[in-house]
C-alpha positions in Angstrom: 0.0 0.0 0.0 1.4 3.6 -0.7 1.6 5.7 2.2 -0.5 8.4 0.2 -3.6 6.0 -0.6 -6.6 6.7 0.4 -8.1 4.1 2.7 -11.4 3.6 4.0 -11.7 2.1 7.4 -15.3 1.1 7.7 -17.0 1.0 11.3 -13.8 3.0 12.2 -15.1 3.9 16.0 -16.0 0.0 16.7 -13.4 -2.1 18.9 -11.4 -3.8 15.5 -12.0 -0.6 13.4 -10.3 1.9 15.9 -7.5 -0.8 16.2 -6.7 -1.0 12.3 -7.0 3.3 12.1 -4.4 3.2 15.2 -2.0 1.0 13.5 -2.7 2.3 10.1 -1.6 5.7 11.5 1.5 4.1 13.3 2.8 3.0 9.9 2.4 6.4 8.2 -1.0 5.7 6.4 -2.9 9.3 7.4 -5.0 9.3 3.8 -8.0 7.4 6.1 -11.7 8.2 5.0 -13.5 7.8 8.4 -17.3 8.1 8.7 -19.8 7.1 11.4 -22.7 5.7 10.8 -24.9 8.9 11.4 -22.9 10.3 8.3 -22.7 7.1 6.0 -25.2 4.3 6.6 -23.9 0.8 4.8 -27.1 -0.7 5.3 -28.3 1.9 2.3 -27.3 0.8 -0.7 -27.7 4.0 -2.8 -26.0 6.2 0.2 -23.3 3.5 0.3 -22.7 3.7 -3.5 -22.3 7.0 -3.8 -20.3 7.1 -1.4 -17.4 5.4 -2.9 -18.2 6.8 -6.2 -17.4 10.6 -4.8 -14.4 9.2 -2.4 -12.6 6.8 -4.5 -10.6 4.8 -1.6 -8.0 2.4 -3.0 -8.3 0.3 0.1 -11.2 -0.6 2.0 -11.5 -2.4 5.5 -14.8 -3.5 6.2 -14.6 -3.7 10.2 -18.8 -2.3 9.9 -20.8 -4.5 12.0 -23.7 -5.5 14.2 -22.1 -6.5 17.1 -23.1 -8.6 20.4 -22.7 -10.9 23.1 -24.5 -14.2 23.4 -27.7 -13.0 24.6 -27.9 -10.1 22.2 -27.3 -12.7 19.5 -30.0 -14.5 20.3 -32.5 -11.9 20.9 -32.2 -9.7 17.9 -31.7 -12.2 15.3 -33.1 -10.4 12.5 -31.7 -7.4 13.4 -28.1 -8.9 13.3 -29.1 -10.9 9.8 -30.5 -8.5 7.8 -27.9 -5.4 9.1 -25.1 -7.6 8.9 -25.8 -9.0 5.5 -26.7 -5.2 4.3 -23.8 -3.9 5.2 -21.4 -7.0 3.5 -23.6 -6.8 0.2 -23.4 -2.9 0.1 -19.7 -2.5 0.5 -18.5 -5.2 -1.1 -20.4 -5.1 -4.6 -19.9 -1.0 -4.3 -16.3 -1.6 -4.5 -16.4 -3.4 -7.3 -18.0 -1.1 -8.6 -15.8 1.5 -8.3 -12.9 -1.2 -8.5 -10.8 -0.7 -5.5 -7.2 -2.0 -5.7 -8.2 -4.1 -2.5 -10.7 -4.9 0.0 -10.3 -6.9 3.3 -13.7 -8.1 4.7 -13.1 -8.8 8.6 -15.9 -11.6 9.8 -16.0 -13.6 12.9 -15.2 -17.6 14.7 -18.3 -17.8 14.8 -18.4 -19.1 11.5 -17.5 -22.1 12.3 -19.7 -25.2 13.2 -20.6 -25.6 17.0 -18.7 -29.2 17.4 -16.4 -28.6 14.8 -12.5 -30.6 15.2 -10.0 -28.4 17.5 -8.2 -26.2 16.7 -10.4 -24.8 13.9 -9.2 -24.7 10.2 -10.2 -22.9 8.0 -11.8 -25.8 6.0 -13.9 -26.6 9.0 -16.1 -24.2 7.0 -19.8 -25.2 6.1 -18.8 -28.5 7.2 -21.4 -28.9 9.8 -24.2 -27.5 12.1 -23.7 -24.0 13.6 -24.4 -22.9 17.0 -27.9 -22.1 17.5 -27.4 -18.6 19.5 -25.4 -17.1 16.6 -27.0 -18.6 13.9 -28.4 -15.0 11.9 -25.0 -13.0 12.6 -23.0 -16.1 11.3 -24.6 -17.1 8.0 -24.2 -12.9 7.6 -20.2 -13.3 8.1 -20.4 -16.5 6.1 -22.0 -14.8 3.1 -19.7 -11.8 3.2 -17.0 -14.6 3.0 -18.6 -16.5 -0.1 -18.9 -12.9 -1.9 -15.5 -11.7 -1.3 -14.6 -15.4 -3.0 -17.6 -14.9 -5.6 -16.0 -12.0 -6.8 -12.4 -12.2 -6.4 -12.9 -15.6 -9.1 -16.0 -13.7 -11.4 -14.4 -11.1 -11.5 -10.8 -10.8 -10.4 -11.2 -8.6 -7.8 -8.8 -8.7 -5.0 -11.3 -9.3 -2.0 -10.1 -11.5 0.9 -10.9 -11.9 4.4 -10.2 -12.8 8.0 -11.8 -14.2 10.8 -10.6 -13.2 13.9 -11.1 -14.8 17.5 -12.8 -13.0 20.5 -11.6 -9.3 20.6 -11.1 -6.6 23.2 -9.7 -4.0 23.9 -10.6 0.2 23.8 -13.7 1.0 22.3 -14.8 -2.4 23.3 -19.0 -2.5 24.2 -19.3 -2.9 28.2 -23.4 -2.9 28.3 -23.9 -5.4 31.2 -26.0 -8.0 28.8 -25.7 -7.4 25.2 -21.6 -7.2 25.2 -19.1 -10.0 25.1 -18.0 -12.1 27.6 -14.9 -10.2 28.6 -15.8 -6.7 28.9 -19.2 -7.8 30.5 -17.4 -8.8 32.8 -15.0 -5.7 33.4 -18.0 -4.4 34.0 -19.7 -6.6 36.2 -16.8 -6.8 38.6 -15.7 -3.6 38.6 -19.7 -2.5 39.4 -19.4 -5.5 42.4 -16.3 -3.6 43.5 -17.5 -0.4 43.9 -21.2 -1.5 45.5 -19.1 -3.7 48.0 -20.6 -6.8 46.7 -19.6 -10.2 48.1 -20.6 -12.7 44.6 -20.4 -11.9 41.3 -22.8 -14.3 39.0 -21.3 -15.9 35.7 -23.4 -17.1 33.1 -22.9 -20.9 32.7 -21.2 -23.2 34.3 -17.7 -21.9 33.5 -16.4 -24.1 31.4 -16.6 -23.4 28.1 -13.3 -22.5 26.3 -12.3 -19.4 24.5 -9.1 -18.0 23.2 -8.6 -13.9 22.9 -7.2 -11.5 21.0 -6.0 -8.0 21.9 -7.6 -5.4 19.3 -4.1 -4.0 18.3 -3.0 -7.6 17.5 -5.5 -7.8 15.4 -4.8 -4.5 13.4 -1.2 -5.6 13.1 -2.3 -9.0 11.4 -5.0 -7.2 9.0 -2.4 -4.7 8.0 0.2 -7.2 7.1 -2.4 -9.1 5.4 -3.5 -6.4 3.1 0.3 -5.5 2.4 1.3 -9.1 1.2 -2.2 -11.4 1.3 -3.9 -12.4 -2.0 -5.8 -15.7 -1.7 -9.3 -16.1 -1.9 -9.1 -18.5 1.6 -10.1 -16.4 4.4 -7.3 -16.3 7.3 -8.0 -17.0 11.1 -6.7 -14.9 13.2 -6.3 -16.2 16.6 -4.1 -15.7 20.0 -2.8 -19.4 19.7 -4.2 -20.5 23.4 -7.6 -20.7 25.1 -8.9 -20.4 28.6 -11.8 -21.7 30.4 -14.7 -18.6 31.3 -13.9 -19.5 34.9 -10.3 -18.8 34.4 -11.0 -15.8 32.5 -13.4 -14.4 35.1 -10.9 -14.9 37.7 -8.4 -13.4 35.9 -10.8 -10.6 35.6 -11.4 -10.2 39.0 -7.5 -10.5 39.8 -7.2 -7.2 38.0 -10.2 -5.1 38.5 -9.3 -5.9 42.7 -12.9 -7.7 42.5 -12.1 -9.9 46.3 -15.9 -11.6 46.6 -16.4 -15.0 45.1 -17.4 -16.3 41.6 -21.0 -18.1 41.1 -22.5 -19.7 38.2 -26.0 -19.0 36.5 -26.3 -22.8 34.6 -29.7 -21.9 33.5 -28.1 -19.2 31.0 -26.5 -20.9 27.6 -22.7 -22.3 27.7 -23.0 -21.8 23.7 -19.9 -23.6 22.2 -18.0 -25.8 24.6 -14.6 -24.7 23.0 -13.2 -22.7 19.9 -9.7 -22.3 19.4 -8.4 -21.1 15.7 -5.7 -22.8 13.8 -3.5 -19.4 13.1 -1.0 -21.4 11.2 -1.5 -19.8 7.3 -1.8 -16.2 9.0 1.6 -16.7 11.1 3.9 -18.1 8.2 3.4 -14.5 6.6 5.4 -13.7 9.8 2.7 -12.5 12.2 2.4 -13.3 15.9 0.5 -11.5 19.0 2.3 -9.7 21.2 -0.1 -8.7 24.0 -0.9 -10.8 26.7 -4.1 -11.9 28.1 -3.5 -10.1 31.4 -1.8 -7.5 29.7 -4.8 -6.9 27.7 -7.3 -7.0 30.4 -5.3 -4.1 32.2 -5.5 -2.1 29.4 -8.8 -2.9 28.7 -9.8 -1.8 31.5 -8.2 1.3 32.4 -10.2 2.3 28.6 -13.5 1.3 30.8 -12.5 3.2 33.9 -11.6 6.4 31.3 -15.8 5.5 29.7 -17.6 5.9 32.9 
């Protein structure tokens, strides 16, 4: 990418867009076209269109999405299908359109089938059932990954993508129920803290595995990716370990100062039992994280302490 090319990072105030405009910058790439979604809304077509037909970006990151936690997953299903699929469709025919030098489409594990082999591999895809909970926002990051192929092979456009593990880090969502696991539960025990509580309540049993990524890992990875990455096959990008939600929450607590104990609400949904990403393809181009999980979870929370 040339330092002077004009790059549009879309959903650029979101946890992985602020990341990839952060790193962007730290490489020298200042030519960014940033809009919020009051000024540019990617579920309009038309709006979306002419967007990139006045702008012009060579590069596009497509970071735009409906985001959620478990719960909000499940409870606004055809809000996160149809806005999620809106937004892949709109972007990624409009640069074609316009015929952008390159476009990286950013989608999620949760593509993956619920009882899918461990680690997952990127052919694990569309090889079995998905998990119920995520169902709508997955087929959505599915079919933005079937388009980006579609068109890179119709018509030779250079559209790839990556699927990243669970994220955090600043500009994460901390809403006590329709976040993600991890900042929920900054939240939560930070609020149990500060009230003097003696239990903090975890949904599930605990023991469901999941690996995490710091944000700025991931905006390194998509970076390098859309400096020397071609392929139509979608990349994982993952930390390379996983942790139990028990583990995770006591981690949590560790850091926040949280000193009550930890209980467990079985009558909310586990959803997968473990997810784990094979990021072998992604680190042979020479990528690795660098940010621990407890070094993340400080940081990650001294951006919620600067939110409230």
């Amino acid at each position: 990418m040339d330092k002077s090319a004009k790059i549009h990072v879309a959903g650029h105030r979101g946890l992985a867009g602020s990341a990839i405009v952060r790193c962007l910058k730290k490489h020298g790439y200042n030519n960014l076209l940033l809009r919020t979604s009051a000024e540019l809304d990617l579920r309009n077509q038309a709006a979306t269109l002419s967007f990139y037909q006045k702008e012009k970006p060579a590069y596009i990151f497509l970071a735009a999405a409906k985001v959620g936690g478990i719960q909000a997953n499940n409870t606004y299903r055809a809000d996160f299908l149809y806005e999620n699929l809106a937004i892949a469709q709109n972007v990624i025919h409009s640069a074609h359109v316009i015929g952008v030098k390159k476009l990286l489409f950013l989608g999620s594990s949760c593509i993956y089938p619920k009882m899918a082999p461990q680690p997952l591999k990127e052919e694990y895809l569309l090889t079995g059932t998905l998990e119920p909970t995520n169902e709508p926002y997955a087929i959505a990051k599915i079919a933005g990954i079937k388009m980006c192929e579609a068109y890179q092979a119709q018509y030779n456009d250079c559209f790839i993508s990556a699927m990243p593990t669970n994220l955090f880090g600043p500009n994460d969502n901390y809403h006590p129920t329709d976040s993600h696991v991890l900042p929920a539960l900054i939240r939560r025990f930070h609020e149990a803290k500060e009230s003097g509580a003696k239990e903090v309540i975890i949904w599930g049993d605990g023991s469901p595995l999941r690996e995490f990524l710091y944000s700025d890992d991931l905006a390194e990875a998509l970076v390098l990716m859309m400096k020397q990455y071609s392929d139509p096959q979608f990349l994982n990008v993952g930390y390379g370990s996983d942790i139990s939600i028990a583990d995770l929450a006591r981690t949590i607590a560790k850091v926040v100062g949280f000193e009550g104990v930890l209980g467990f609400d079985t009558n909310k949904p586990n959803g997968t039992p473990k997810k784990l990403m094979d990021s072998a393809k992604l680190m042979a181009l020479g990528w690795k994280p660098k940010i621990s999980l407890e070094e993340g979870i400080q940081m990650a929370y001294q951006d919620f302490l600067s939110k409230i």
